[in-house]
MARLUMNU-854387 format. One record per atom (N, C-alpha, C): residue number from 1; residue in one letter; x, y, z. Coordinates in Angstrom, 1 decimal, m for minus. Layout:
<pts>
+-----+---------+--------+--------+--------+
: num : residuo :   east :  north :     up :
+-----+---------+--------+--------+--------+
: NUM :       A :      X :      Y :      Z :
...
+-----+---------+--------+--------+--------+
</pts>
This chain:
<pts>
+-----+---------+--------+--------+--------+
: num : residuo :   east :  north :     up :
+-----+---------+--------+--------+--------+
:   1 :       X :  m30.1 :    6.4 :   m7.8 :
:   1 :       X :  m29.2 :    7.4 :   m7.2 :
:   1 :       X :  m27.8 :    6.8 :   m7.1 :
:   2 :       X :  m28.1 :    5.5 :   m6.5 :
:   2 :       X :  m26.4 :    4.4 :   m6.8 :
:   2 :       X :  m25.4 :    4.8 :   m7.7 :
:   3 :       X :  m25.9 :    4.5 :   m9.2 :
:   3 :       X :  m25.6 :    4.7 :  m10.2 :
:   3 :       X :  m24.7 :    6.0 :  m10.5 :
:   4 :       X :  m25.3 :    7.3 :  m10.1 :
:   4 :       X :  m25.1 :    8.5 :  m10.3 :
:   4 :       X :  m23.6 :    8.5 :   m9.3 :
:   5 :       X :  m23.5 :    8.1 :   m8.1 :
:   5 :       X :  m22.3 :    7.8 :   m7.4 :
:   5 :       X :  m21.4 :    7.2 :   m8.0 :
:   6 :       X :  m21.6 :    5.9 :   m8.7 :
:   6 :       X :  m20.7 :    5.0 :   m9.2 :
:   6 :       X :  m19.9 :    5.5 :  m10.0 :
:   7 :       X :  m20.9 :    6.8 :  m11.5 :
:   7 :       X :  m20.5 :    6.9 :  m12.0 :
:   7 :       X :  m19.4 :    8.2 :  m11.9 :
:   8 :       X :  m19.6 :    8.8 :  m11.0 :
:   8 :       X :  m19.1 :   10.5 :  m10.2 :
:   8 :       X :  m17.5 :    9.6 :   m9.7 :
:   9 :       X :  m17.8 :    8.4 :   m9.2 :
:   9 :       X :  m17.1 :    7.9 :   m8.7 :
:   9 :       X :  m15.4 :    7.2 :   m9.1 :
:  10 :       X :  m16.2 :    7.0 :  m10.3 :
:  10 :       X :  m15.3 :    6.4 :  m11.8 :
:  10 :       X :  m14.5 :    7.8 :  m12.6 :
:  11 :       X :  m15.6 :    8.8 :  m12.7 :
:  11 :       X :  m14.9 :    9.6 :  m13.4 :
:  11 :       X :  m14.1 :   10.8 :  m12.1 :
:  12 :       X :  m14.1 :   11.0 :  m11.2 :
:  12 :       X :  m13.0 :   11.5 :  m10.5 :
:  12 :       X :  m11.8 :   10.3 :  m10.4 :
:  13 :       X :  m12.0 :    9.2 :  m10.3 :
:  13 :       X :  m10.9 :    8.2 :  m10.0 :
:  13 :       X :   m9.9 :    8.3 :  m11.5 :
:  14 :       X :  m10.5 :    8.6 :  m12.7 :
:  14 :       X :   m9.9 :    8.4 :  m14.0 :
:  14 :       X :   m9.1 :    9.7 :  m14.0 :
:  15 :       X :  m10.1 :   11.0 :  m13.4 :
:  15 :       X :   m9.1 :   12.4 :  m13.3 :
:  15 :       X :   m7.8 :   12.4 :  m12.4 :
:  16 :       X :   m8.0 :   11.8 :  m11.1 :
:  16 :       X :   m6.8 :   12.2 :  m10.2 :
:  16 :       X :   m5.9 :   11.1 :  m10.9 :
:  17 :       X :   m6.3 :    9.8 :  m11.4 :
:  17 :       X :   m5.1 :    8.7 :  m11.4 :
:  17 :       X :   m4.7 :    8.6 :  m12.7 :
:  18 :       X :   m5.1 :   10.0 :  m13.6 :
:  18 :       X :   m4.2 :   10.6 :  m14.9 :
:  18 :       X :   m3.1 :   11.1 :  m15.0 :
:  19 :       X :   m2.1 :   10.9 :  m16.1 :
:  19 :       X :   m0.6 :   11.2 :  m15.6 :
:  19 :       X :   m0.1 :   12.4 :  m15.3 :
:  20 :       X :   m0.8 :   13.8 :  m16.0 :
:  20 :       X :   m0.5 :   15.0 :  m15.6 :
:  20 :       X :   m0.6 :   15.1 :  m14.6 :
:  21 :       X :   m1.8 :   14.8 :  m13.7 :
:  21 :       X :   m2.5 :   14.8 :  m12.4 :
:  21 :       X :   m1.5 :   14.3 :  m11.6 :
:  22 :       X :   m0.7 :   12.8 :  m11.7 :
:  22 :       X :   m0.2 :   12.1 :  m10.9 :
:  22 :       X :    1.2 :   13.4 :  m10.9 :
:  23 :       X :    2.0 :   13.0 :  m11.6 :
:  23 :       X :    3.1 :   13.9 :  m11.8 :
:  23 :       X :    2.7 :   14.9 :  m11.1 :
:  24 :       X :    1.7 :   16.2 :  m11.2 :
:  24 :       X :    1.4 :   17.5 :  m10.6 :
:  24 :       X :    1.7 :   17.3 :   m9.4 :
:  25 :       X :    0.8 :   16.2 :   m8.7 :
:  25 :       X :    1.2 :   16.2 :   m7.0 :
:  25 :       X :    2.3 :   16.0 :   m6.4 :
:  26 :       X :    3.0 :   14.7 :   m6.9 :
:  26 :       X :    3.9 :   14.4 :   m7.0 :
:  26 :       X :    5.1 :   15.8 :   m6.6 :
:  27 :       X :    5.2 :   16.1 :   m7.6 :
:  27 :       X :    6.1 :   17.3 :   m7.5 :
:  27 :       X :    5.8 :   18.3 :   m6.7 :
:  28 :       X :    4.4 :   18.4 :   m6.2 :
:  28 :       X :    3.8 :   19.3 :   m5.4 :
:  28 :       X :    3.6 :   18.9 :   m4.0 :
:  29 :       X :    4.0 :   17.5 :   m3.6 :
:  29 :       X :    3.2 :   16.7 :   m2.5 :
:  29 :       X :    2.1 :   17.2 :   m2.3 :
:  30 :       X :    1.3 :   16.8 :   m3.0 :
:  30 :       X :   m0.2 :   17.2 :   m2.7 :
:  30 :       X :   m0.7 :   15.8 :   m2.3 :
:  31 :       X :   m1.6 :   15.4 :   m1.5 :
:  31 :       X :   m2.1 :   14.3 :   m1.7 :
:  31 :       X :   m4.3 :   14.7 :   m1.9 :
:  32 :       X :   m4.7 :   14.4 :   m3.0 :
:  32 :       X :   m5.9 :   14.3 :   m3.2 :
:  32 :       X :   m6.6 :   13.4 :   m2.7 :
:  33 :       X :   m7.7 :   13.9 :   m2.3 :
:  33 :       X :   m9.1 :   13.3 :   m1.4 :
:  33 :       X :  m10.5 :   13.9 :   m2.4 :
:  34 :       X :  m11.3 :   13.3 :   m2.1 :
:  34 :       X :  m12.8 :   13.4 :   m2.4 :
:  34 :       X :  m13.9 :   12.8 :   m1.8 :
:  35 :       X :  m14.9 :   13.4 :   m1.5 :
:  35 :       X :  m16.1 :   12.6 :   m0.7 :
:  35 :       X :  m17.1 :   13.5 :   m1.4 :
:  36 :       X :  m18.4 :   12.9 :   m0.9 :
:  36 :       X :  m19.8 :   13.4 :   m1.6 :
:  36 :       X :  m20.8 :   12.9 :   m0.5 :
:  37 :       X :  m21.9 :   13.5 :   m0.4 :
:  37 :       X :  m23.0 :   13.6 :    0.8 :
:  37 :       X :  m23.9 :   12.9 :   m0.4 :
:  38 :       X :  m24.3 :   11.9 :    0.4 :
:  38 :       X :  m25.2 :   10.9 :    0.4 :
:  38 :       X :  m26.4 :   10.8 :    0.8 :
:  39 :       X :  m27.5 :   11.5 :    0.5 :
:  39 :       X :  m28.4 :   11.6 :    1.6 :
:  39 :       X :  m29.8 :   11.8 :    0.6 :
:  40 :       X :  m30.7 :   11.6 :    0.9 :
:  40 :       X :  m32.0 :   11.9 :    0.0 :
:  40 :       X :  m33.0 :   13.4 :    0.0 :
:  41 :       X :  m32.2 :   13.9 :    1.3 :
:  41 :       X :  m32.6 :   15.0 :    2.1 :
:  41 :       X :  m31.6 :   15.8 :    2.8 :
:  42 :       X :  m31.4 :   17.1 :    2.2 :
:  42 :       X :  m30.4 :   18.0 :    2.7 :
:  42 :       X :  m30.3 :   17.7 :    4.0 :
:  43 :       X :  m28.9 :   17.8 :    4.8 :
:  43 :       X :  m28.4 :   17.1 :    6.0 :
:  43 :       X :  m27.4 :   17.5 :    6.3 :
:  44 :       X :  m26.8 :   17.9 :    7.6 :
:  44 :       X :  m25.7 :   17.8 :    7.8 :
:  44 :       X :  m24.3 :   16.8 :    7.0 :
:  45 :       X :  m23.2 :   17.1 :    6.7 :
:  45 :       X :  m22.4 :   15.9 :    6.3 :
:  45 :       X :  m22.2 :   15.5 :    7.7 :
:  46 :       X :  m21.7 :   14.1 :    7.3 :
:  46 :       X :  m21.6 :   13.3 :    8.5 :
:  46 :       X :  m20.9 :   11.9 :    8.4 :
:  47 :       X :  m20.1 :   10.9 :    8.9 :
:  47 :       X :  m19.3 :    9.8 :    8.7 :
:  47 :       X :  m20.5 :    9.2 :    7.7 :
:  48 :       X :  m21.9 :    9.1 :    8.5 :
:  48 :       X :  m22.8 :    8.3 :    8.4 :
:  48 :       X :  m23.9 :    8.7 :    6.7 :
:  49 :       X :  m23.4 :    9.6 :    6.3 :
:  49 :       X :  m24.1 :    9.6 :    4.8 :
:  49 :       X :  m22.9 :   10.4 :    3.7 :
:  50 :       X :  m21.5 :   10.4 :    4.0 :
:  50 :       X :  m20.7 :   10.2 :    3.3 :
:  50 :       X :  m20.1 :    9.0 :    2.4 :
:  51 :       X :  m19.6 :    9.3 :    1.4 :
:  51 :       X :  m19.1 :    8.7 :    0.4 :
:  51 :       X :  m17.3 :    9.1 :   m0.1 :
:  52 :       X :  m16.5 :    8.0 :    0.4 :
:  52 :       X :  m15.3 :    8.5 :   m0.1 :
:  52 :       X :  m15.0 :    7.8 :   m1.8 :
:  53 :       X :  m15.0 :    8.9 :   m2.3 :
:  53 :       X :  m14.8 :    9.0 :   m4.2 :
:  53 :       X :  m13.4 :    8.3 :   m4.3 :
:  54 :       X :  m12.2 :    9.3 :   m3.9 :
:  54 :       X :  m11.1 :    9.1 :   m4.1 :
:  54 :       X :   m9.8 :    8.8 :   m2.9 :
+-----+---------+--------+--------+--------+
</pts>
């Protein structure tokens, strides 16, 4: 299951820190975030089985 994170992990980090991307916010002040629930069993999200992606 690690793996499947790492790799979710890598490929949003390659989307937001692409140049269109960068520029877009940029000009937009946007600032991008991402997280993903971590859990083995549907759950509430929570500090404690979150994952910050980006």
């Amino acid at each position: 299951m690690e793996k499947v994170f790492e790799e979710l992990q890598a490929e949003i980090k390659n989307i937001f820190s692409s140049k269109p991307i960068q520029i877009f916010i940029s000009n937009n002040n946007i600032e991008l975030s991402a997280i993903a629930e971590y859990a083995k069993v549907m759950e509430p999200l929570s500090k404690d089985n979150t994952i910050i992606l980006f």
